[in-house]
N, C-alpha and C positions, 0 to 999 in steps of 0.2 A: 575873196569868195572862192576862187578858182583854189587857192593851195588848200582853203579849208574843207572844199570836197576830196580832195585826193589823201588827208589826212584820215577822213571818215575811211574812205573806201581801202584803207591799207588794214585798219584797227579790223574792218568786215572782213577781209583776208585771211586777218591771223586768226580772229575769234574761229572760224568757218574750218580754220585746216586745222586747230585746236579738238574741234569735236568730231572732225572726221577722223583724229587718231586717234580720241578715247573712244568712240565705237567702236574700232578696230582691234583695238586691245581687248577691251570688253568680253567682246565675240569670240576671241580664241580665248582668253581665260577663262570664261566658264564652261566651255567641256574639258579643258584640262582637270579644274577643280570637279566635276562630275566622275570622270575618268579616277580621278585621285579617291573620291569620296567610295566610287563601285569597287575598286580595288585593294582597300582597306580592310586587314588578315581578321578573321575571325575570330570572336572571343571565345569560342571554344573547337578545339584540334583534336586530333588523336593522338599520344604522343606513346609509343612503346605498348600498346596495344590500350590503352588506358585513356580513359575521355580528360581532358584537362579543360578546366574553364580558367581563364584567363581574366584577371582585374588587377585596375590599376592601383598601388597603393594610396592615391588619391580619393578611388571609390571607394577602398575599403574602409577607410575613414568615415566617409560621408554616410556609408550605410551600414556605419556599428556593426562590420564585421570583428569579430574577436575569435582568437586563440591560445592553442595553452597546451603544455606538451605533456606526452604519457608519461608515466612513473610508474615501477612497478610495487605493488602493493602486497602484503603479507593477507592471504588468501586462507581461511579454515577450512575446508571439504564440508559440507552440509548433505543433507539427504533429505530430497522433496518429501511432504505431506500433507494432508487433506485437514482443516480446521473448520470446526463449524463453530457458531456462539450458541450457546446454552439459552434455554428459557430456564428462567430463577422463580417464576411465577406458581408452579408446582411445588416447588422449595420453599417458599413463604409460608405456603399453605398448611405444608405439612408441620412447618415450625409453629406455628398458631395453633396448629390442633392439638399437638406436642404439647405447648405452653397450655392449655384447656386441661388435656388430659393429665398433665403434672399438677394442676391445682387440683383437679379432683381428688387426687390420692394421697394427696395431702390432708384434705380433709376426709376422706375415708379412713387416713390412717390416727387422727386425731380420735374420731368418730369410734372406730376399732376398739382402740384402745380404753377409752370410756367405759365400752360397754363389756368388756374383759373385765375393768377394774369393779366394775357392779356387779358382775356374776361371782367376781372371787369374794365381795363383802357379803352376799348374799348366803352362797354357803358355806363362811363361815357363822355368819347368823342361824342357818339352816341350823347347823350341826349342833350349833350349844341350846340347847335347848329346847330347838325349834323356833326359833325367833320371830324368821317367818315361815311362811306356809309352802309348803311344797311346791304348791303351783308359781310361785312368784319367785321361787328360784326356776322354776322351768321356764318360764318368761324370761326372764333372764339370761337361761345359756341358750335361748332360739334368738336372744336379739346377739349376742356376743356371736352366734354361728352366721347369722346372717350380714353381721358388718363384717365378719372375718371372710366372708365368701365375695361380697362388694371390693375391699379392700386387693381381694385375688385377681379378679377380674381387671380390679384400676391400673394392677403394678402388668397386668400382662396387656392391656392397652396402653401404656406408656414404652413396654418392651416394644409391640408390633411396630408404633409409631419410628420409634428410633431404628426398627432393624430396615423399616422400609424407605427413612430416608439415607441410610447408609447404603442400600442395596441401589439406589435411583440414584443418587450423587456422592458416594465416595467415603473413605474416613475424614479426611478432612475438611469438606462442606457438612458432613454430619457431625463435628467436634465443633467448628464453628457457629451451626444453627441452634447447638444446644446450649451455647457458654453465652450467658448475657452480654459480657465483655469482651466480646471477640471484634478484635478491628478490623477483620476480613469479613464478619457479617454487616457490620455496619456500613461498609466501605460497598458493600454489596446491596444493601438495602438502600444508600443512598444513591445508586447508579453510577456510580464515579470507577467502580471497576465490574469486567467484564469475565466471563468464564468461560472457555474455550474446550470445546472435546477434541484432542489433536489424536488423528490413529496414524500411529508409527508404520512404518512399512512392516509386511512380514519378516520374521528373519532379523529385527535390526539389532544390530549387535551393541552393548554396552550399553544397555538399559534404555531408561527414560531420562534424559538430562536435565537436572534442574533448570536450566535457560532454554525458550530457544527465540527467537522473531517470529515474527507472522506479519502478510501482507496486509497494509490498511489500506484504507482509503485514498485514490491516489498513488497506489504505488510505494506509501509510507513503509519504514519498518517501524515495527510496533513490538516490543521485548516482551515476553510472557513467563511467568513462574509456575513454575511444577504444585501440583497440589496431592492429586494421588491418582492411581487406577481406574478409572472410568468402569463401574459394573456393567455399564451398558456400552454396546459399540454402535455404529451408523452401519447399517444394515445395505447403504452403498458403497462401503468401502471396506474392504478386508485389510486388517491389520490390526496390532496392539492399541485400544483406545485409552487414552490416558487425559484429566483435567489439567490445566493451564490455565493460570490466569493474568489480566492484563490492565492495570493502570490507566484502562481510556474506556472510554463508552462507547460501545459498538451497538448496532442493529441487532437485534436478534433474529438467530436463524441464518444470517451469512455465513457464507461459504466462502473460505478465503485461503492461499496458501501458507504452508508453513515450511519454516528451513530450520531442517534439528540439525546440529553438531554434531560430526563424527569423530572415530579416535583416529581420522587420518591423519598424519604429519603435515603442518600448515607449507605453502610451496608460495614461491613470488608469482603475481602473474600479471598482466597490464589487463588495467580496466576502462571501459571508455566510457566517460559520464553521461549519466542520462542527458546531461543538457547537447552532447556533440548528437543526440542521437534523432534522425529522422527516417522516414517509412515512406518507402516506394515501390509500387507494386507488391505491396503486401508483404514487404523485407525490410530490415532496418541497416541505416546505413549512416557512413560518415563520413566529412570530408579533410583530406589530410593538402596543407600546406606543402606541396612539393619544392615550391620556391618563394620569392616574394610577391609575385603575381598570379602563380598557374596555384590552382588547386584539381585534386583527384577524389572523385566520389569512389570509396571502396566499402564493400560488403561486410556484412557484421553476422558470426553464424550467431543465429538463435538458441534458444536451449539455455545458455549463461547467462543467465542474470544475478544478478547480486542486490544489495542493496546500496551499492555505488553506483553501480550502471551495468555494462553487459563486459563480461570476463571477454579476452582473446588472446590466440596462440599463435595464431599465421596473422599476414597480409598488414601487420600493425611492428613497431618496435618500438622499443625505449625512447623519448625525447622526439617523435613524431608531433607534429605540433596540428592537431585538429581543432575544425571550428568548433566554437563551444557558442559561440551565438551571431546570427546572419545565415544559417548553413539552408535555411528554406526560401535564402533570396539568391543563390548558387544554383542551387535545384532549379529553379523559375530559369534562372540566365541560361543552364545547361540545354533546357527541356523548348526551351527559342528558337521559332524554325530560322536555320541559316542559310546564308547565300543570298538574301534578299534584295536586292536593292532598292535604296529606300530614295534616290533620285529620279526628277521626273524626267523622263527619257525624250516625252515628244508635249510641251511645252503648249501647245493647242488645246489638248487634253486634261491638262491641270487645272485649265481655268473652272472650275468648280461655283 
């Protein structure tokens, strides 16, 4: 009994100074790890005057960060201007009343001719003999004067009509609403294409181009074909107005930009895709891969847009490898108030 108590009380020994040197450890190890967690470099520095955020290639994995380097691209010079969509509904109109007024004078001209061909049988009857009676050729050349006068009147109502839908939409929406066969009316009647009043800036040199874009929906480019001179212009916009037309169905009445071709010589220049591009305090902006961790938000001047994204001359070069997707979870990491520390300092106060 005696050795078996001294056997217990050795095991209570060891057990006892066991856990009096893992508390011990314990206690100094966690403000070292506190100390190590508060002192942990920030993920975003300043580096050469320039904000860098800093992630690991591990995150960027995790959170479909993507990249993709500049190229430079062959560039046409273009020249901003104002597009509106046409109402076609006044043009229907007038082609229907057109198509009314060309049957009538058809049949006034049948009608005409009738009663010409009875006046001339008439006196020749007159004259041999008297065939018939005086009065009944004069009956006769009052109705021939009188379809001959209808028939004046149908062919210069069929003139006004045509000169006034040439004078409202152009020679060639007037060549097309008169020709039954016309694939441009029909294409226009069934709403599948749109007509466009684009006024050229003043001044603009080398006509009106047969091609130009215009902005859709979205920021779309949308290709437009020349039709003819616009008789009328937009009364908010000074400049050459000319028809265009466009392969897609638009709103009528929108107001949308357009980009004509110039005769400048096309020049290389780096463009940064819409998809790198985001908007911060009211500027747009993009983030370039300085390393395989640090990224730099840099400025994107305005004013250059394209239809690939927005042109640049400074602050960008060749094979610069910008986010093209993740770059608004960059933003959120940069815009993170730092310095914080995120360990609990006085351990009483945690208890929550």
């Amino acid at each position: 009994m005696k050795y078996r108590l001294l056997f217990f009380g050795a095991i209570s020994i060891v057990l006892a100074a066991g856990a009096s040197w893992y508390i011990c450890e314990a206690f100094h190890a966690e403000p070292a790890a506190t100390a190590t967690q508060t002192a942990s470099p920030s993920s975003v520095q300043t580096v050469n005057g320039e904000t860098v955020v800093t992630v690991s290639p591990d995150i960027q994995r995790a959170s479909h960060i993507e990249v993709a380097p500049l190229a430079p691209i062959t560039v046409q010079p273009d020249s901003p201007a104002w597009a509106t969509v046409v109402d076609l509904q006044p043009l229907f109109d007038l082609r229907n009343r057109l198509a009314s007024a060309r049957a009538d004078l058809d049949t006034l001209t049948a009608q005409a001719a009738n009663s010409h061909t009875q006046y001339e049988r008439s006196s020749v009857l007159f004259e041999d003999d008297r065939n018939v009676s005086q009065k009944s050729l004069q009956d006769a050349g009052a109705v021939m004067q009188a379809d001959q006068a209808k028939l004046k009147s149908a062919k210069a109502a069929v003139s006004g009509l045509e000169a006034t839908i040439r004078q409202q939409f152009g020679d060639a929406l007037a060549r097309a609403s008169t020709n039954s066969s016309s694939d441009l009316f029909q294409r226009l009647l069934s709403g599948s294409t749109a007509v466009l009043r684009v006024t050229l800036p003043a001044g603009f040199n080398g006509g009106a181009p047969a091609r130009i874009t215009v902005d859709g929906v979205g920021g779309q480019s949308i290709a437009a074909t020349k039709l003819s001179a616009s008789p009328l212009a937009d009364p908010s916009v000074q400049g050459s107005p000319w028809f265009y037309a466009t392969d897609r169905a638009l709103p009528v009445g929108t107001r949308t930009g357009a980009h004509v071709p110039t005769s400048a010589a096309a020049s290389q220049m780096l463009v940064v895709p819409d998809a790198a591009v985001i908007w911060y305090g009211g500027q747009p902006w993009a983030y370039v891969q300085t390393a395989q961790d640090h990224f730099t938000r840099r400025y994107l001047p305005s004013g250059n847009e394209s239809a690939h994204g927005i042109l640049v001359t400074t602050g960008f070069h060749a094979g610069d490898r910008v986010v093209t997707q993740g770059a608004q979870l960059l933003l959120s990491e940069e815009q993170k108030p730092q310095g914080i520390g995120t360990a609990c300092k006085d351990p009483p106060e945690c208890d929550d």
